[in-house]
C-alpha positions in Angstrom: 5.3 65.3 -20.9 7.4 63.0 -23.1 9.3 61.7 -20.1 5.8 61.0 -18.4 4.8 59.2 -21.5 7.4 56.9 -21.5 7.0 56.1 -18.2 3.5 55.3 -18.5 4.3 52.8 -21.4 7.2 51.2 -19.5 4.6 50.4 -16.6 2.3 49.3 -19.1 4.7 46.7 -20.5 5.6 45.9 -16.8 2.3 44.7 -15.8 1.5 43.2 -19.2 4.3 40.6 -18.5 3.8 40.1 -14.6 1.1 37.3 -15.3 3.4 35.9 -17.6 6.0 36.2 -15.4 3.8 34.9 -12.4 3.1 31.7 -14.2 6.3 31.1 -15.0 7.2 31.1 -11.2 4.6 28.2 -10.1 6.3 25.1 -9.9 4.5 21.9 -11.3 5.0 19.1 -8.6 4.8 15.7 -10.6 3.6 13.3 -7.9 4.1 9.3 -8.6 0.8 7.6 -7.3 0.0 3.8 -6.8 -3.4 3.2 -8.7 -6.1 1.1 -9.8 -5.5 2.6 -13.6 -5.5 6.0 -14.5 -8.3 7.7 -16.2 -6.6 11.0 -18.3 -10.2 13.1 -18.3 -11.0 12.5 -14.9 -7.3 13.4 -13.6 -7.0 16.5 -15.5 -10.0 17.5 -14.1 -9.3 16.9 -10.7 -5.6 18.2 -10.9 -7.5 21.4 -12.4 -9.6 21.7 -9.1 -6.8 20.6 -7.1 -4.9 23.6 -8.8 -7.1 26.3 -8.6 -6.7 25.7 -4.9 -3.2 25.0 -4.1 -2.4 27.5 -6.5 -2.8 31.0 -4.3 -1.7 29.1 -0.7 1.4 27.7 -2.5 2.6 28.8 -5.9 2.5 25.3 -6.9 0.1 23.0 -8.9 0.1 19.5 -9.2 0.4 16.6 -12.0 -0.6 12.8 -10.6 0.9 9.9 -12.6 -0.9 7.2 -11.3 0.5 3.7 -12.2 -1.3 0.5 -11.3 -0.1 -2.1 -9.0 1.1 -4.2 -11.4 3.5 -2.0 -13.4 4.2 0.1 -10.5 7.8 -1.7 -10.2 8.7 -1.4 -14.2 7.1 2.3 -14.3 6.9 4.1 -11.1 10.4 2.6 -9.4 12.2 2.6 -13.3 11.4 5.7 -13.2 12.7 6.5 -10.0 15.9 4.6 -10.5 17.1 6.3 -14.0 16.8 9.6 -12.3 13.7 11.1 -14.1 12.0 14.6 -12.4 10.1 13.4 -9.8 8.7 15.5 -7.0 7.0 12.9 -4.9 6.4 9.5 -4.7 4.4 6.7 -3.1 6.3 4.5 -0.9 5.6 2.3 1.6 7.8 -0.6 3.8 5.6 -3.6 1.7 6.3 -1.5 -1.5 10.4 -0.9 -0.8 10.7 1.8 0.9 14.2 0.5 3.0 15.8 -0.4 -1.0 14.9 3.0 -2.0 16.2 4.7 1.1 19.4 2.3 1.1 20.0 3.3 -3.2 20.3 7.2 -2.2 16.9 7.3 -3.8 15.0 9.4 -1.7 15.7 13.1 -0.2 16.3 13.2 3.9 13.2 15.1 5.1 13.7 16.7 8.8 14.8 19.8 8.3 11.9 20.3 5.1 9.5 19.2 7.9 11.0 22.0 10.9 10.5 24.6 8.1 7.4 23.3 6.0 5.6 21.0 7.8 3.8 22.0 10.6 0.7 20.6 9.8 2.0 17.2 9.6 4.1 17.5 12.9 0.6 18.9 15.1 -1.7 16.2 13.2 0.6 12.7 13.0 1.1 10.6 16.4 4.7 10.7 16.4 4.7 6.7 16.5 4.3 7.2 12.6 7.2 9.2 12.2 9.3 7.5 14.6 8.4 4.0 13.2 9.6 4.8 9.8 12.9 7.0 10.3 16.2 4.9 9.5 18.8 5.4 11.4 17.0 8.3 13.4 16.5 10.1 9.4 12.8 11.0 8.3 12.8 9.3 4.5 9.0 9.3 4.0 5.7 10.7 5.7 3.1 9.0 6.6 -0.5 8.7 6.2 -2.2 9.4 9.5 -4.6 6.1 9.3 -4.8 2.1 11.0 -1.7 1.0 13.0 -2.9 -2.5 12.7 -3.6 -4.8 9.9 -4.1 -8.0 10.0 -4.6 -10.7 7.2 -7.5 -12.4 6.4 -10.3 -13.0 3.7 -13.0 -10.5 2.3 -15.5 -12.9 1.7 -18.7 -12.6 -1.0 -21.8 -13.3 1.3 -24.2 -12.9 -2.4 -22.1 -16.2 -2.9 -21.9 -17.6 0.2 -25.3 -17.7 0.7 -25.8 -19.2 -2.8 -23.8 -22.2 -2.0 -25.3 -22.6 1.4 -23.0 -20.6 3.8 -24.7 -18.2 6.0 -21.4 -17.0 6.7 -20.9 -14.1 9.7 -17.9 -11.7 10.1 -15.0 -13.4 11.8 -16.7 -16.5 11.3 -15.9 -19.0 13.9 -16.4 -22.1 11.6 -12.7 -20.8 10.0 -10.2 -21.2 11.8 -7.5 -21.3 8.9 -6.9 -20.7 5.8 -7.4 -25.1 5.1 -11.0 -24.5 6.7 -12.5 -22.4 3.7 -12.0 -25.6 0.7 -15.4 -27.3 1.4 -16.8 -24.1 0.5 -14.4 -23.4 -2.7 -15.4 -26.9 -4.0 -18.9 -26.0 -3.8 -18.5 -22.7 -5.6 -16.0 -24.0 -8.1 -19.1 -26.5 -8.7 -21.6 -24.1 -9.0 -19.7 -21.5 -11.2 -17.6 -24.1 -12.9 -15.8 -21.1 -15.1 -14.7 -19.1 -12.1 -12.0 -19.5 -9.4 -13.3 -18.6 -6.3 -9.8 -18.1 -4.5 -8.4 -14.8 -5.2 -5.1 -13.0 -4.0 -2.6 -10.7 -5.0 -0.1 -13.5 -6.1 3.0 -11.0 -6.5 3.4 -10.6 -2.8 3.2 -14.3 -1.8 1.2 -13.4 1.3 -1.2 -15.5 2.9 -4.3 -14.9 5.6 -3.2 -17.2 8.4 0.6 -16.8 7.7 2.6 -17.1 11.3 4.9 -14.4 11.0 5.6 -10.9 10.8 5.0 -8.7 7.6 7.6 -6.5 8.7 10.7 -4.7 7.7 12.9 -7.7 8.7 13.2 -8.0 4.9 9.4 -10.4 4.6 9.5 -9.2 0.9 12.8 -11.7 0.9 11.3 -14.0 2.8 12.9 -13.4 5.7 11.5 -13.0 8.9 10.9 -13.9 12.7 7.6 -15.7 14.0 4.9 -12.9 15.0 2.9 -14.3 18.0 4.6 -14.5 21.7 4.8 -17.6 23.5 2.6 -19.1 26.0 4.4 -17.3 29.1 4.0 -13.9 27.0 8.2 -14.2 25.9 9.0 -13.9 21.9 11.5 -16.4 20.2 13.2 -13.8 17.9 15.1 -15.9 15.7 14.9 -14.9 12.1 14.7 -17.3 9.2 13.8 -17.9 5.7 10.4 -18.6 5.7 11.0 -20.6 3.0 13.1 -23.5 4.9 9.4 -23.5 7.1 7.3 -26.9 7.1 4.7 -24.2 7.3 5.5 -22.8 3.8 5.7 -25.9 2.3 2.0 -26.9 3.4 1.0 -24.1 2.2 2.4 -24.1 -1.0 0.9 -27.9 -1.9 -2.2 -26.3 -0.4 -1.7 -23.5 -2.9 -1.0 -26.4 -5.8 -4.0 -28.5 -4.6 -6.2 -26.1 -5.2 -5.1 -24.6 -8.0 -5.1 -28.4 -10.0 -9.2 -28.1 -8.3 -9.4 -24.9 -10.5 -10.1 -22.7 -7.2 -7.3 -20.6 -8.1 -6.5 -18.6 -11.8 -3.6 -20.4 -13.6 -2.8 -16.5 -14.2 -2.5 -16.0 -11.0 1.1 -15.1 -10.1 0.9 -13.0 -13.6 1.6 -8.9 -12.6 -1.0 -8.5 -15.3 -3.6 -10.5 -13.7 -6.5 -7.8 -12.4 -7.5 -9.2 -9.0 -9.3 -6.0 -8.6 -11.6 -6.3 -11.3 -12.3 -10.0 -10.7 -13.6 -9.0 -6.8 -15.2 -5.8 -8.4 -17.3 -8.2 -10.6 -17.8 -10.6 -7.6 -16.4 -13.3 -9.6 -15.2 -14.9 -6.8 -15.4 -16.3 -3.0 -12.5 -15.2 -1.0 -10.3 -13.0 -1.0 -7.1 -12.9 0.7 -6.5 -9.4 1.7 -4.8 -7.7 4.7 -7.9 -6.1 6.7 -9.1 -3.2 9.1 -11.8 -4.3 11.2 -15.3 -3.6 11.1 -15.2 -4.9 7.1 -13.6 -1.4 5.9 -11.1 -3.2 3.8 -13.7 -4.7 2.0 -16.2 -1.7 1.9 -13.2 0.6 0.7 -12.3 -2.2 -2.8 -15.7 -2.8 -3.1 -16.4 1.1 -4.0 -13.5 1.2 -5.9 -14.0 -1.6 -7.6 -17.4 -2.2 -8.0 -19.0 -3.4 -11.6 -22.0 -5.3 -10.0 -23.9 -5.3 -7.1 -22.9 -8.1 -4.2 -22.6 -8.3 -0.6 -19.7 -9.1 1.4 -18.0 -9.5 4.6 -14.5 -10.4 6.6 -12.8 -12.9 8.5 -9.4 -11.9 10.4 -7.2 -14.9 10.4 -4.1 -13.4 12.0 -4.1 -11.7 16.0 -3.6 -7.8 15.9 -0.5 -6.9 16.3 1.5 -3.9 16.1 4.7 -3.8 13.5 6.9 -1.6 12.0 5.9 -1.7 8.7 2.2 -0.3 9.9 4.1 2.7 10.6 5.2 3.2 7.0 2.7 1.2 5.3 1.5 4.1 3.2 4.0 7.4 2.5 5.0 9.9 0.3 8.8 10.2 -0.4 10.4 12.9 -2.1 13.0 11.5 -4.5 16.3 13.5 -5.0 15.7 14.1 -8.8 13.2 16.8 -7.6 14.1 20.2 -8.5 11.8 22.1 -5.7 11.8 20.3 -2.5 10.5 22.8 -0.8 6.8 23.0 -3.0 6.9 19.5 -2.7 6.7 19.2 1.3 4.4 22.1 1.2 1.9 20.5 -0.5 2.2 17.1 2.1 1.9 19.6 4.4 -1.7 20.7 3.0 -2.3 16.6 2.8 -2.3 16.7 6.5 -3.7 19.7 7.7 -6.2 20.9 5.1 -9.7 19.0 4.2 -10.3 20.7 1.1 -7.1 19.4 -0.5 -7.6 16.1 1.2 -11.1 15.6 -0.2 -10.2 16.8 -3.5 -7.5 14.5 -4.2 -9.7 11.6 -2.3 -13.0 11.8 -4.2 -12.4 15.2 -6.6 -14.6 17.5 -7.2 -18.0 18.2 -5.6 -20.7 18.0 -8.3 -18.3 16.6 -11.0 -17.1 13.5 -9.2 -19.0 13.2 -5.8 -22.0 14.2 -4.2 -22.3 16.0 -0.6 -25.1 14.4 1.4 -24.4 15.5 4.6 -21.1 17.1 6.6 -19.5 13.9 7.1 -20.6 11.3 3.8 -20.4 11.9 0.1 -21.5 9.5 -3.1 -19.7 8.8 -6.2 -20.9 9.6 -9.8 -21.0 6.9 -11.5 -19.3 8.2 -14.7 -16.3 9.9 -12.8 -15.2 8.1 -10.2 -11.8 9.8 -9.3 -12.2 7.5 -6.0 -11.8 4.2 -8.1 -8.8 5.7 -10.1 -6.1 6.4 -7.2 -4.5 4.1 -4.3 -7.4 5.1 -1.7 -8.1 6.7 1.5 -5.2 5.1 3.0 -2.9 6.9 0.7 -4.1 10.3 1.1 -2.8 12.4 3.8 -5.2 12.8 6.9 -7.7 10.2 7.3 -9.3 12.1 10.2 -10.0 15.0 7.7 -11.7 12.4 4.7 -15.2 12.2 4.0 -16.5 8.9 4.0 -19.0 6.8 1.5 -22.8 6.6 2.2 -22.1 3.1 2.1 -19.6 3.4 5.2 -19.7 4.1 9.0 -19.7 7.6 9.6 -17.5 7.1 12.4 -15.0 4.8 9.6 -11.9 7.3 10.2 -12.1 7.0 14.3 -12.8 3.6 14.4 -10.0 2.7 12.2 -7.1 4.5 14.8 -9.0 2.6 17.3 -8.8 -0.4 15.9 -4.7 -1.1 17.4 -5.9 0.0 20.6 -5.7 -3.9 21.8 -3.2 -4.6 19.1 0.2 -6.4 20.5 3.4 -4.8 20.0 5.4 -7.6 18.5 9.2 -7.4 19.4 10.6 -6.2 16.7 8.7 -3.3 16.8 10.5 -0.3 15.6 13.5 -2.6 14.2 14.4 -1.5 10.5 17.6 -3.0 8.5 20.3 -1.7 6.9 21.1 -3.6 3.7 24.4 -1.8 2.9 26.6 -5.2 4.0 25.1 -7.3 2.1 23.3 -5.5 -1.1 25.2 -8.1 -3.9 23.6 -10.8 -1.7 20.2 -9.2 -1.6 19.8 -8.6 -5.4 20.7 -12.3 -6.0 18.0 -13.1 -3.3 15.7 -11.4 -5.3 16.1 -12.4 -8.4 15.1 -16.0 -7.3 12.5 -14.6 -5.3 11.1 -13.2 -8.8 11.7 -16.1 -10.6 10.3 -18.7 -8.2 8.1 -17.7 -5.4 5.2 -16.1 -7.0 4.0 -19.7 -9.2 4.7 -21.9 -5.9 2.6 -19.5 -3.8 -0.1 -19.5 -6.0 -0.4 -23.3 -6.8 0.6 -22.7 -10.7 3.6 -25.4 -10.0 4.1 -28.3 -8.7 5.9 -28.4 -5.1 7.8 -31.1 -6.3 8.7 -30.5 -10.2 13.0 -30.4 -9.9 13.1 -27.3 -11.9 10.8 -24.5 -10.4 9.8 -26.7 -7.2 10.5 -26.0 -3.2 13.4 -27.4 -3.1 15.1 -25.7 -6.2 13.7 -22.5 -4.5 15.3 -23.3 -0.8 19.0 -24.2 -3.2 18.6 -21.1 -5.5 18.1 -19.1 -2.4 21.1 -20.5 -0.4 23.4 -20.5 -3.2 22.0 -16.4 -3.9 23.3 -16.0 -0.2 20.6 -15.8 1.5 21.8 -17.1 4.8 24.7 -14.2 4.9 21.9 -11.9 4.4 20.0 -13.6 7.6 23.1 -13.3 9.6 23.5 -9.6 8.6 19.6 -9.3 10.2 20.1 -11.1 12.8 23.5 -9.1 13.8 21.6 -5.9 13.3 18.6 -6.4 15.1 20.3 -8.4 18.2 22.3 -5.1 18.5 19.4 -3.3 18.2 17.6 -5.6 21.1 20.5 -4.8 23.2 20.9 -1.2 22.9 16.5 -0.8 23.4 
């Protein structure tokens, strides 16, 4: 009887530590995300949803640290570099995904995806995961969304009209980016305080630029020209942009303006919040890269929104198909994480399971969102999760998303359909190795950070001897930038030839 006792208590004490024990075993994935700026009650509420659910299907739960645009570099990529836990992170080819894959940063992933990612292997066209392996190695996964993007302007029709534009998408009245001032001068005179020009200034991109945003290295400023010839042939020479008479008009276009006052003097700052100046619709155009069928617009505008305005687009750039589309929104998983395995598990769920994808999209139903019918949902006002995170081009599956009230049911479809008369340009599928020349390359950028951003955004004069054009195109040479150019141009002519 004793004996039986004993037993009894020892089972007692066995199960009274197996929840203990069972917590202990689920693994916390800390996932790096790209943000508009985090928002600590409604994350925890939506990691708490999202955990409830992972939870039982894959002993993990999840913890978001979302970092905005403008710090993601000193935060997100700091963090990255000095080795801190990390489980997953944002990447994409625009954001540095070829210096991160180049600095050992981020884990190999083929054989995590033979043995954890069947979801993502049946759902993803394999042009996505072919477009952004290096060297035949899978580095980040994709989201299954647009393979073609195109610059142009989001313009404010509310303002347009105002000033006397009865402006229609893909206006035919602008043809360039030069075509849009009469209208900035009369909105700068109307709203006097206000710059109706608006960009992201850290990326020096611009609407009607003539060459590819691709994985050449166009964060360097190095790149080829994007549309063919007239006979249908590509000149594939690669150059600094920079040495371009096209660059330099549109830097003293840049200045002009900005001595007009259509563009913020803080501008080029990281800290500048173009997002909440177009959510306020304190502005005229913006320069953003689009969708079609005005979904870039619609998308900011929800996320963004702090007053009521209407708004269309106007593509200033031909579709074209380029590598970096491919990889222009991933998740890596660095090597500082200490469970892989959870970590490609849960990717997996981003691209095979609509409840996961909708709760990290737009939270949870009733708290965040509202269900109106099987396909469209509508924020709550006082916790939008939607407005706090990247978007829906950063999560997972688009063809598993809801969609806004405000958006075409059919957004998710039309968006893949969108490339469908897209032009492959011919570098297609073209990705460089920086290993020859990486001393080069951190010189190059350092006077790419000290330089570019002012001149592209008209804060400096073209012509000032110090920080103008021409000390750019010296600093640059003297950096190295034309060994780095050779290096491309070695790599992709061998590349050309072996296609």
């Amino acid at each position: 009887m004793r004996k039986l006792v004993s037993l009894m208590l020892a089972l007692v004490l066995v199960i009274g530590v197996m929840p203990m024990a069972m917590a202990d075993d689920v693994y916390t994935i800390d996932c790096y995300w790209v943000g508009n700026g985090d928002n600590t009650a409604i994350r925890e509420g939506v990691e708490a949803a999202i955990n409830e659910y992972i939870e039982p299907l894959i002993g993990a739960n999840i913890s978001f640290h979302i970092v905005g645009w403008g710090d993601w570099n000193d935060k997100a990529i700091n963090a990255l570099q000095s080795g801190e836990k990390m489980d997953m992170i944002f990447t994409a080819d625009w954001e540095g995904y070829m210096l991160e894959v180049s600095g050992g940063l981020l884990l190999p992933l083929d054989d995590l995806v033979a043995e954890y990612g069947a979801g993502i292997t049946s759902t993803l066209p394999q042009t996505f995961l072919d477009g952004v392996r290096v060297n035949g190695v899978l580095y980040g996964i994709p989201t299954n969304k647009e393979l073609c993007v195109p610059c142009g302007v989001i313009i404010n029709k509310t303002a347009a009209a105002e000033i006397g534009w009865d402006m229609v998408r893909d206006d035919p009245t602008i043809t360039c980016l030069a075509d849009l001032e009469p209208w900035l001068a009369k909105y700068k005179e109307a709203h006097p305080d206000q710059y109706p020009y608006l960009m992201d200034g850290t990326n020096g991109r611009w609407p009607d630029e003539p060459w590819l945003p691709d994985s050449l290295m166009s964060d360097y400023g190095i790149s080829m020209k994007m549309c063919p010839e007239e006979d249908g042939t590509f000149d594939e020479t690669i150059y600094s942009i920079y040495d371009t008479d096209e660059q330099a008009e549109h830097i003293a276009l840049m200045y002009k303006w900005g001595q007009a006052g259509y563009i913020s003097p803080d501008q080029s700052l990281t800290s500048f919040d173009y997002n909440g100046t177009f959510g306020a619709g304190n502005f005229l155009a913006f320069a953003q890269p689009l969708k079609g069928n005005n979904i870039k617009g619609n998308e900011m505008y929800e996320a963004n929104k702090t007053t009521e305005f209407e708004y269309d687009e106007i593509t200033m750039q031909p579709k074209a198909v380029v590598t970096v589309h491919a990889g222009g929104s991933m998740f890596g998983i660095p090597v500082t994480s200490q469970n892989p395995e959870k970590a490609m598990q849960y990717i997996n769920l981003m691209h095979s399971d609509a409840t996961l994808v909708n709760l990290m999209l737009f939270g949870k139903e009733g708290v965040n969102y509202t269900k109106v019918n099987d396909q469209q949902v509508e924020l709550i006002g006082d916790a939008n999760w939607y407005g706090v995170h990247g978007g829906a081009w950063t999560v997972g599956n688009t063809m598993l998303q809801y969609v806004l009230t405000s958006e075409d049911p059919e957004k998710n479809a039309l968006l893949q359909s969108y490339a469908n008369d897209a032009v492959p340009t011919a570098s297609l599928g073209f990705r460089f190795v920086s290993d020859n020349v990486v001393d080069q390359l951190a010189a190059v950028n350092s006077v790419i950070k000290e330089y570019a951003s002012p001149l592209n955004c008209g804060t400096v004069d073209p012509e000032d001897p110090d920080m103008g054009l021409e000390a750019l195109r010296a600093a640059l040479h003297d950096a190295g930038i034309d060994e780095v150019i050779a290096e491309v141009q070695t790599q992709y002519d061998a590349w050309k030839a072996a296609q």
